[in-house]
Backbone bond lengths (Angstrom), bond angles and torsions (degrees), N, CA, C in turn:
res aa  C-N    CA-C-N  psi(-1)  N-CA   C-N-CA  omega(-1)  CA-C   N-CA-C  phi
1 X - - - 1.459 - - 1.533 112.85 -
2 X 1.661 124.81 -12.42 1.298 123.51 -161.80 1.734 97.95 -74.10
3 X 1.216 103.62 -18.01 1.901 96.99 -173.74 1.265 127.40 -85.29
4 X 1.737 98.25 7.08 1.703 112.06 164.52 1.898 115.37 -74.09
5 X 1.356 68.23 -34.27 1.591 78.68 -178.97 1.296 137.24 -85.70
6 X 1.057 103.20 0.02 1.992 130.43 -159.18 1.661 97.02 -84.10
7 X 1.317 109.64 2.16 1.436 102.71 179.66 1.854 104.55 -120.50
8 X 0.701 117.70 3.35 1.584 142.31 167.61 1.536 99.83 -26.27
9 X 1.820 126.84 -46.49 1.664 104.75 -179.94 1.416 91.77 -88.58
10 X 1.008 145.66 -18.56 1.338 141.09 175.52 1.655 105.49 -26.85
11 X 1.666 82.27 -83.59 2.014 92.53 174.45 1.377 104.67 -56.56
12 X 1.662 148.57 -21.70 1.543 117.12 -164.80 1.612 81.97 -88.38
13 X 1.407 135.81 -6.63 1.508 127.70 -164.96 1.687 96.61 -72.86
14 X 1.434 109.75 -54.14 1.222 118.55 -178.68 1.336 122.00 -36.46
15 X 1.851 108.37 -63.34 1.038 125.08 172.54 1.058 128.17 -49.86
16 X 1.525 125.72 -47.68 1.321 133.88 158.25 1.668 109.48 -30.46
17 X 1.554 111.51 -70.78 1.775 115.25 166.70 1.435 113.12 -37.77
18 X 1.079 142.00 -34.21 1.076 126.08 -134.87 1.950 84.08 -98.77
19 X 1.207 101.36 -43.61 1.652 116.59 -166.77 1.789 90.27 -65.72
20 X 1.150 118.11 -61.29 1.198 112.69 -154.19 2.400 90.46 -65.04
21 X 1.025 102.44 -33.70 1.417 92.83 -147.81 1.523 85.01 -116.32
22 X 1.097 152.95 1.90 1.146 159.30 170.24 1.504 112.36 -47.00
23 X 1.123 118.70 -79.49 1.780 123.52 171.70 1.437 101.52 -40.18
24 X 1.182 124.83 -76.96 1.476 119.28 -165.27 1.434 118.01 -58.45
25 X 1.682 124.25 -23.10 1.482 118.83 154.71 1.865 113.67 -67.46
26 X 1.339 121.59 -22.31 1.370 105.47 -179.47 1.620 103.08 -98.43
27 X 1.066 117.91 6.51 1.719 128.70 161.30 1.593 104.45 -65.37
28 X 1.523 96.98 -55.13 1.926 91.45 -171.29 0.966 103.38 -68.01
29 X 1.419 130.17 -38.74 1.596 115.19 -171.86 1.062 123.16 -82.89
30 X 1.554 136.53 -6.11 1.197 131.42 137.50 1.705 141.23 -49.81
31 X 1.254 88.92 -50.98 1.694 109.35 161.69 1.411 109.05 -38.39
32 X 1.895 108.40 -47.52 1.696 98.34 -162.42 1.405 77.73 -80.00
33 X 1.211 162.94 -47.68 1.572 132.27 -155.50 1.252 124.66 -93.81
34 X 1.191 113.24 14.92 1.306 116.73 -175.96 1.698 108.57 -74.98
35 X 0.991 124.49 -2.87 1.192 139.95 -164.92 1.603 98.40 -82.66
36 X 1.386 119.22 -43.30 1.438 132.58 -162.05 1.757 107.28 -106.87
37 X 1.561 108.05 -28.93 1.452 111.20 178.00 1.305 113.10 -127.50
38 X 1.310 110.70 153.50 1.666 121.19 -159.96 1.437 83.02 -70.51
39 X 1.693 120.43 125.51 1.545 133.93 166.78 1.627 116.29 -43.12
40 X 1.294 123.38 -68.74 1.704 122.61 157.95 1.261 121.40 -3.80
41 X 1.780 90.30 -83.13 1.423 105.33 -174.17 1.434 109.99 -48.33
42 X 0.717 124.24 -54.68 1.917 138.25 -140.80 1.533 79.14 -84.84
43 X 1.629 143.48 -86.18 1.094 145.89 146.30 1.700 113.45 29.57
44 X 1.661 113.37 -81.87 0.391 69.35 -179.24 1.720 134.39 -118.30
45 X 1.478 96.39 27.67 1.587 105.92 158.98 1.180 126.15 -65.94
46 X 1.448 122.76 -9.90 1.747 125.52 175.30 1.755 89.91 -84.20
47 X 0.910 116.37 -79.53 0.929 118.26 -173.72 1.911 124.11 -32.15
48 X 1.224 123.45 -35.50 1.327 132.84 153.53 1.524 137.23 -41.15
49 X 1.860 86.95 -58.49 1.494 97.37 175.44 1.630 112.88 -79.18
50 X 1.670 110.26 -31.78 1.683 88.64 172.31 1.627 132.15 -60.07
51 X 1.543 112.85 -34.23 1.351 136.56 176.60 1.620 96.66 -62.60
52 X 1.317 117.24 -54.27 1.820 95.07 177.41 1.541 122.05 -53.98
53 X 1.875 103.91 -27.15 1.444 99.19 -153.01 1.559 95.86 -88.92
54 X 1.288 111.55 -21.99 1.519 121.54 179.74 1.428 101.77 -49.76
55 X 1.719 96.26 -55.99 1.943 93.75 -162.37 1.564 100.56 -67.54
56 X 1.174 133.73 -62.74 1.347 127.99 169.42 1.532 138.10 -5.68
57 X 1.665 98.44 -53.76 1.368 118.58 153.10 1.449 113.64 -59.88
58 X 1.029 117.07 -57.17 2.000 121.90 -178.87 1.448 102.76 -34.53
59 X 1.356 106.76 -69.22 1.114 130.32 177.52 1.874 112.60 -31.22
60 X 1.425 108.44 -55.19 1.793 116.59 177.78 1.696 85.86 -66.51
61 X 1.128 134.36 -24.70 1.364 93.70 -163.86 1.677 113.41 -111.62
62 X 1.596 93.27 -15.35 1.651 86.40 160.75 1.422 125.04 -64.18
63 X 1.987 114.73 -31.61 1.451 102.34 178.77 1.643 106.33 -74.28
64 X 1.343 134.72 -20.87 1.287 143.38 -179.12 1.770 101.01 -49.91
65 X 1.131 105.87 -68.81 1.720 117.34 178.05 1.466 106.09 -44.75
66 X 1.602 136.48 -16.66 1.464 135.84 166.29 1.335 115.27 -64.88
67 X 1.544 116.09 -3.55 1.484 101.92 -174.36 1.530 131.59 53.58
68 X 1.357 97.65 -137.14 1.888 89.11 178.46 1.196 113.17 -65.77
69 X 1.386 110.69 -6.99 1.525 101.09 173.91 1.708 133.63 -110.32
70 X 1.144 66.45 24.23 2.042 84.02 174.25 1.656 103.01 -67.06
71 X 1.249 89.26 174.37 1.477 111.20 -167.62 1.733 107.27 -122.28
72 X 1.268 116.25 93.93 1.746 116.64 -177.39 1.442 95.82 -59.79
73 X 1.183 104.04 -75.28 1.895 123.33 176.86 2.097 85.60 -5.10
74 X 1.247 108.06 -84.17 1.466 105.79 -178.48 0.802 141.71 -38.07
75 X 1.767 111.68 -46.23 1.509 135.73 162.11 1.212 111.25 -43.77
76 X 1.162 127.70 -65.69 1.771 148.48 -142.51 2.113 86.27 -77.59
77 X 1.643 109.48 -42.83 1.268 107.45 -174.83 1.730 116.43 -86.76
78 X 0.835 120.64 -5.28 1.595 136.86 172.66 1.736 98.24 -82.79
79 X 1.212 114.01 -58.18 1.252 127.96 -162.34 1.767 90.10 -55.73
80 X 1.426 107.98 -81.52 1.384 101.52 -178.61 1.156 132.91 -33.63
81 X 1.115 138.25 -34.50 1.780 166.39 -135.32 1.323 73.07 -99.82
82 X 1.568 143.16 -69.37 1.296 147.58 -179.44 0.781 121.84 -14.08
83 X 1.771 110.48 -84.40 1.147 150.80 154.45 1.509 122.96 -20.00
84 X 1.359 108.51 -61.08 1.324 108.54 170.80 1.480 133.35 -69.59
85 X 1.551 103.55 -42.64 1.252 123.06 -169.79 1.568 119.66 -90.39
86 X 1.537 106.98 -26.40 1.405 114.91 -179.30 1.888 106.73 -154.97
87 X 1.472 84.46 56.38 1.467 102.86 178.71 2.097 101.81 -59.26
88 X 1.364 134.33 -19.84 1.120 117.25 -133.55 1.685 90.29 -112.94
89 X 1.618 117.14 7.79 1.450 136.26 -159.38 1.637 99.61 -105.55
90 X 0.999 110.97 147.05 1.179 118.87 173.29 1.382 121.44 -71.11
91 X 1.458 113.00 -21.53 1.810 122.34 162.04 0.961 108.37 -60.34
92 X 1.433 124.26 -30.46 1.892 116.78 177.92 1.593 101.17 -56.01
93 X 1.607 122.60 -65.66 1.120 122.06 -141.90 2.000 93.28 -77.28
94 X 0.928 89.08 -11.93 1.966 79.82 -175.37 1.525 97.60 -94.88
95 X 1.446 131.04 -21.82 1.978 123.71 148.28 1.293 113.28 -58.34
96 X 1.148 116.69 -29.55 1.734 106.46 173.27 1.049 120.89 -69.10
97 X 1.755 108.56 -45.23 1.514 109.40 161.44 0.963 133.08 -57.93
98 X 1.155 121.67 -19.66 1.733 135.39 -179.48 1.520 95.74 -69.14
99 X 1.396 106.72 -63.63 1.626 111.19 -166.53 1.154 109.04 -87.30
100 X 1.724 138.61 25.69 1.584 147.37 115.97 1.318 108.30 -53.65
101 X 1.304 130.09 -63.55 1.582 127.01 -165.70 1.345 118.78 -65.94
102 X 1.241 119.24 -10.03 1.375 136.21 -139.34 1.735 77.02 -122.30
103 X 1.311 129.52 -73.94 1.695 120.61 -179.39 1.603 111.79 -61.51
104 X 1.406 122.90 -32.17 1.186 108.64 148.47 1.745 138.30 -25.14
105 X 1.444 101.84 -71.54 1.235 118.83 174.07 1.527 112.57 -41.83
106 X 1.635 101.21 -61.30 1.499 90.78 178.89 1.479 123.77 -117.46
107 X 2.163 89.45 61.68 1.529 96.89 142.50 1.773 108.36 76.85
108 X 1.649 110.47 10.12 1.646 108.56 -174.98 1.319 107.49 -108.66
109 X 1.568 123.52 38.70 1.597 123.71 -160.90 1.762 96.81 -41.72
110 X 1.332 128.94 -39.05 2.014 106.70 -179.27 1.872 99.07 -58.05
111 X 0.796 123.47 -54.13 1.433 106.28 -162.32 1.408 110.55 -71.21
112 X 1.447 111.25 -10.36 1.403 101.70 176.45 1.590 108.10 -100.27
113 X 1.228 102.64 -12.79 1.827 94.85 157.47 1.202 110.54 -68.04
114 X 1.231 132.22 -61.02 1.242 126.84 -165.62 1.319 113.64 -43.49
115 X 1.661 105.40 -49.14 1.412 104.24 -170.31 1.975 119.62 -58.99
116 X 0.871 103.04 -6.70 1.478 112.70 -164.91 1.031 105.40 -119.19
117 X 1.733 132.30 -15.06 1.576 130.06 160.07 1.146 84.34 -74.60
118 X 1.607 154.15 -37.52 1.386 137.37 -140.29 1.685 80.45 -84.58
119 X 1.551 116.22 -69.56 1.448 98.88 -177.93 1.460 149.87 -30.15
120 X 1.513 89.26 -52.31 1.242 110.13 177.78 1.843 113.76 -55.13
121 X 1.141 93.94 -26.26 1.842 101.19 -161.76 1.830 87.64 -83.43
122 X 1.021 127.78 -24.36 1.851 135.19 -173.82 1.166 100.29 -87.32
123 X 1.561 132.37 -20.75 1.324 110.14 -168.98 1.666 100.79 -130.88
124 X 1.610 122.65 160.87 1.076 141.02 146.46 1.423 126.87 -6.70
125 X 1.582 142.10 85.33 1.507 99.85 -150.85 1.676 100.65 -103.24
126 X 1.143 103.12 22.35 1.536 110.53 167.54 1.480 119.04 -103.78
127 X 1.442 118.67 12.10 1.329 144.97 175.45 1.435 105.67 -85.38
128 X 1.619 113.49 141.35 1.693 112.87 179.13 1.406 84.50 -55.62
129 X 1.263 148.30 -92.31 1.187 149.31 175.72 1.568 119.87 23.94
130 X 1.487 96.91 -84.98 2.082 118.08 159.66 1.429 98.15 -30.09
131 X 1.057 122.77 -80.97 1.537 140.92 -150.00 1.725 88.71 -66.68
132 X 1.359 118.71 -29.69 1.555 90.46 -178.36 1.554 116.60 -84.48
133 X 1.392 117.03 -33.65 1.396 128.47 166.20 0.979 112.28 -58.42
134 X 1.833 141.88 -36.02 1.411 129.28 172.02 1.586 115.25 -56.85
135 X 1.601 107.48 -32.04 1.441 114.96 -162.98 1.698 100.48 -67.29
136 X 1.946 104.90 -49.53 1.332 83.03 175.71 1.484 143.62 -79.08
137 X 1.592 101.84 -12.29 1.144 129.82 153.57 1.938 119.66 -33.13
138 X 0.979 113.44 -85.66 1.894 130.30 129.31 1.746 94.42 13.06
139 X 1.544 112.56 -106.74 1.676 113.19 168.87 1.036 136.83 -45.29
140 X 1.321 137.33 -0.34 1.128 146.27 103.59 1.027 154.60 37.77
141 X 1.567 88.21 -122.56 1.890 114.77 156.11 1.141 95.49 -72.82
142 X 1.374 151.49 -45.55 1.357 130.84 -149.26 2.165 99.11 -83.77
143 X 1.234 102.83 -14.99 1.817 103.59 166.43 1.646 106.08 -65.29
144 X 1.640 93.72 -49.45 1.753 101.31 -176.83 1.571 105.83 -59.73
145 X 1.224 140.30 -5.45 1.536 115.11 -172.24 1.363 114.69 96.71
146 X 1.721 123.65 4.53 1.198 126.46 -154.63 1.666 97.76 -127.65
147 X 1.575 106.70 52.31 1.563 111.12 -175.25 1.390 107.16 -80.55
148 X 0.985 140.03 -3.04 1.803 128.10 149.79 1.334 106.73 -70.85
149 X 1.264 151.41 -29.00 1.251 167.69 -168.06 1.221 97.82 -65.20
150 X 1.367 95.08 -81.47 1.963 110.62 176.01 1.381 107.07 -38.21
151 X 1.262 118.46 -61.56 1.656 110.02 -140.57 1.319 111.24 -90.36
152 X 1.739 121.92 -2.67 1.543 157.01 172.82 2.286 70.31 -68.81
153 X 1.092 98.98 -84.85 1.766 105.99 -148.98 1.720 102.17 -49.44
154 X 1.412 122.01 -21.92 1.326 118.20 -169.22 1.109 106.78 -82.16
155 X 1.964 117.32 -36.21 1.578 112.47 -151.34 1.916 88.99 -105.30
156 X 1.644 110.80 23.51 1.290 90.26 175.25 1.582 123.68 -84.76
157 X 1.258 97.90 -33.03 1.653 127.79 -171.11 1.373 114.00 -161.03
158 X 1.949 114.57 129.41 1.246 105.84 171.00 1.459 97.41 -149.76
159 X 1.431 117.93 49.88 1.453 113.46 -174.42 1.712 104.37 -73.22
160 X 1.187 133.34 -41.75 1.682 134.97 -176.76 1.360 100.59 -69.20
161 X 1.264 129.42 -38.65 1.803 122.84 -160.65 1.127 106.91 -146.49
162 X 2.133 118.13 56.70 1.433 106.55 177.85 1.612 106.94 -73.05
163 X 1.204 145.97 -57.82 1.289 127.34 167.66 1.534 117.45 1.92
164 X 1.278 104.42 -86.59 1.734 122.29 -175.05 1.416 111.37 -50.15
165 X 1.413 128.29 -54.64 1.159 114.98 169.20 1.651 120.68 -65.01
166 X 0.901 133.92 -7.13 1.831 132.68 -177.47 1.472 82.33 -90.88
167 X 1.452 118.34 -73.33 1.493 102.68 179.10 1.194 140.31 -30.97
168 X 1.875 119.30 -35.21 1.522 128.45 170.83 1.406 114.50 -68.73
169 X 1.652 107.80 -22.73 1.262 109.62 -179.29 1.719 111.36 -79.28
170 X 1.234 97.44 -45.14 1.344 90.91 173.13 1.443 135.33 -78.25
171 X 1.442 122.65 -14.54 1.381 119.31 133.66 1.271 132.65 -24.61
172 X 1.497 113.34 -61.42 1.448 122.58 -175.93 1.087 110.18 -87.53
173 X 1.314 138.43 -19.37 1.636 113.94 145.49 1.685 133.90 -77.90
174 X 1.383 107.48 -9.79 1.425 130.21 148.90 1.726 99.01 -33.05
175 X 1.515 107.53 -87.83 1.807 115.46 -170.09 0.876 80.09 -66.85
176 X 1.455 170.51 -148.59 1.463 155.83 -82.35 1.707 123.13 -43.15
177 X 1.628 97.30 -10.10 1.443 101.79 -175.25 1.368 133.59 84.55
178 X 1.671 111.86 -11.42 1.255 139.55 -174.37 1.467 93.89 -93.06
179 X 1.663 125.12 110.39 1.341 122.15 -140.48 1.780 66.52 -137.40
180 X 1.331 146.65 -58.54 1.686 127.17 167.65 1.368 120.92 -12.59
181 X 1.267 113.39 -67.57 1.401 150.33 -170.30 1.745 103.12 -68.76
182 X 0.820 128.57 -52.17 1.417 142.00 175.40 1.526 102.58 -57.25
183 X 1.525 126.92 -41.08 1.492 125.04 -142.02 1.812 74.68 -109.03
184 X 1.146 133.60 -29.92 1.365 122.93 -145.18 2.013 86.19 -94.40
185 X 1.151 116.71 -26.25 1.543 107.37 178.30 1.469 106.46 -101.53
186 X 1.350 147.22 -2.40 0.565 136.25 165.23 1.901 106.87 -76.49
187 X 1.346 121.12 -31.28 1.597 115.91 -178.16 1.930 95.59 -76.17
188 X 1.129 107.92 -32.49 1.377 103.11 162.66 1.483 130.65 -29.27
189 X 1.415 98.75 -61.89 1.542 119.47 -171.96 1.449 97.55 -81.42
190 X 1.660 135.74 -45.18 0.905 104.13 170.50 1.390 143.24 -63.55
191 X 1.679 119.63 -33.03 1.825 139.23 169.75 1.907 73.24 -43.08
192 X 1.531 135.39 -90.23 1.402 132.57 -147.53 1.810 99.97 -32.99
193 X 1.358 105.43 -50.05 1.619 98.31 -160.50 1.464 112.85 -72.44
194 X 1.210 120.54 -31.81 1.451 138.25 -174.23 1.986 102.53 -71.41
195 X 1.660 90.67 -41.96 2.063 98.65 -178.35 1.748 88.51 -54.79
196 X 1.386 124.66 -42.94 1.722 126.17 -135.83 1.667 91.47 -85.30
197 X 1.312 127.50 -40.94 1.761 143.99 -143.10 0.849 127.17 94.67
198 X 1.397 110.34 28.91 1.679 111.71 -171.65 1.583 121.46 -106.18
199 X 0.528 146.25 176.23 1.549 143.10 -173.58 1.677 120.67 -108.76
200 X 1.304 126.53 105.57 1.382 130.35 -164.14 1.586 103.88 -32.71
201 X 1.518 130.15 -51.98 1.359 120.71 -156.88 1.584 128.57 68.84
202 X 0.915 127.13 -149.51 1.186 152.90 155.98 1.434 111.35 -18.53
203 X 1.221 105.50 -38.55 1.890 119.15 -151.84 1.487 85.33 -81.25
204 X 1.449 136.51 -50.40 1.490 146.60 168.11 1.358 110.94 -34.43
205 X 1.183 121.86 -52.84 1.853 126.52 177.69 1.587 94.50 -53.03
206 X 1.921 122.24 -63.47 1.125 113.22 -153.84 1.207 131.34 -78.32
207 X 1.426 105.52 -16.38 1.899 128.46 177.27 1.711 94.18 -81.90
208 X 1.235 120.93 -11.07 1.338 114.87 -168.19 1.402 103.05 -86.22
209 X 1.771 104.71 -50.46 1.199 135.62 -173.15 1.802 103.23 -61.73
210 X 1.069 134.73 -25.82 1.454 150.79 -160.63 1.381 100.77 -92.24
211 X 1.523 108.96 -68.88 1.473 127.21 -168.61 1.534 91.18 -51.09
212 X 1.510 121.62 -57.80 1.490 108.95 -172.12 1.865 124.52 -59.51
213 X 1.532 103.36 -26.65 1.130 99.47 -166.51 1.984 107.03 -82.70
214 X 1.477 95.15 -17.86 1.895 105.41 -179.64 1.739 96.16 -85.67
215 X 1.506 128.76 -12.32 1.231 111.05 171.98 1.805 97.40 95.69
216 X 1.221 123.21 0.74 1.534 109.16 -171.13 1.722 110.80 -96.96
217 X 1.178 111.22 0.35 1.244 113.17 175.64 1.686 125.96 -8.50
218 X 1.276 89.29 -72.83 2.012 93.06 173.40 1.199 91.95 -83.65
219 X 0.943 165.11 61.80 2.196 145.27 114.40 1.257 84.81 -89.02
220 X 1.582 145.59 -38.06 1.665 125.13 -153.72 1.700 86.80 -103.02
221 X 1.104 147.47 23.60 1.017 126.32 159.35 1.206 125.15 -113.47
């Protein structure tokens, strides 16, 4: 289950954007409608509902920082409150994600699909955003048994997170037993991380671990 999570600065990257650049993206999009809605009004109802949905979110992540001693009961009801009330915010779709990782953990992959079709269906899916919820979306179904599912969502698009997606792919042909296929996206994901400045990691043990078990050892060296 830890490789749901392996994208964890991904979303604080987002979040980070969203705070720093957040107001001034719901500035432009007011501007363009002001044309059709009285500026005030509209003003300052954007401005209202993001500040609720902000604190709401605060709120999931201060009980989050309790550790074992968080409160789901709270979570699960914050999250919704989101969802329902300020489904159209970008705090919704990062409570959905919350309450994906969270049914992950304990083992409810349907509710954590759902939660992430619910996202996914609110947001952009050509957005780093989209593309990050498909990815976990992707790990997933492919836990559920639903590896045409997955590998349909990985090989559709991976312009924000080609690394991560070659890697999901090659996971899931990893458990499929298809250990070619596994080794050939995993050097994938690494050329992506190495193109970006990033450091192979992990992916180095398993292409290592691969190459030895297919016998190719000296051709990759």
């Amino acid at each position: 289950m830890a490789d749901h999570l392996e994208d964890d600065e991904q979303v604080e990257a987002l979040k980070r954007w969203w705070d720093e650049n957040g107001k001034s993206t719901m500035a432009a999009v007011v501007l363009a409608v002001a044309g059709t809605v009285g500026w005030q009004q509209y003003q300052g109802w954007s401005v209202t509902q993001a500040e609720l949905a902000s604190e709401a979110w605060s709120a999931i992540e201060a009980e989050l920082q309790r550790g074992e001693e968080r409160s789901l009961e709270d979570i699960e009801l914050l999250a919704e409150t989101l969802k329902n009330d300020f489904g159209g915010t970008v705090y919704a779709r990062f409570a959905a994600m919350q309450m994906a990782a969270i049914a992950v953990e304990g083992g409810d992959l349907a509710a954590a699909e759902d939660q992430l079709r619910w996202a996914l269906s609110n947001e952009d899916v050509n957005s780093e955003l989209g593309q990050l919820i498909q990815l976990r979306l992707a790990r997933v179904l492919a836990d559920g048994g639903d590896e045409a599912a997955a590998l349909a969502i990985l090989d559709s698009g991976n312009g924000a997170y080609p690394a991560a997606y070659a890697a999901a792919r090659g996971d899931i042909h990893l458990a499929a037993g298809r250990a070619e296929q596994a080794l050939a996206a995993y050097i994938e994901a690494r050329s992506a991380l190495l193109a970006s400045g990033n450091s192979p990691g992990i992916l180095d043990t398993k292409i290592t671990s691969l190459e030895s078990r297919l016998g190719i050892v000296e051709e990759a060296s």
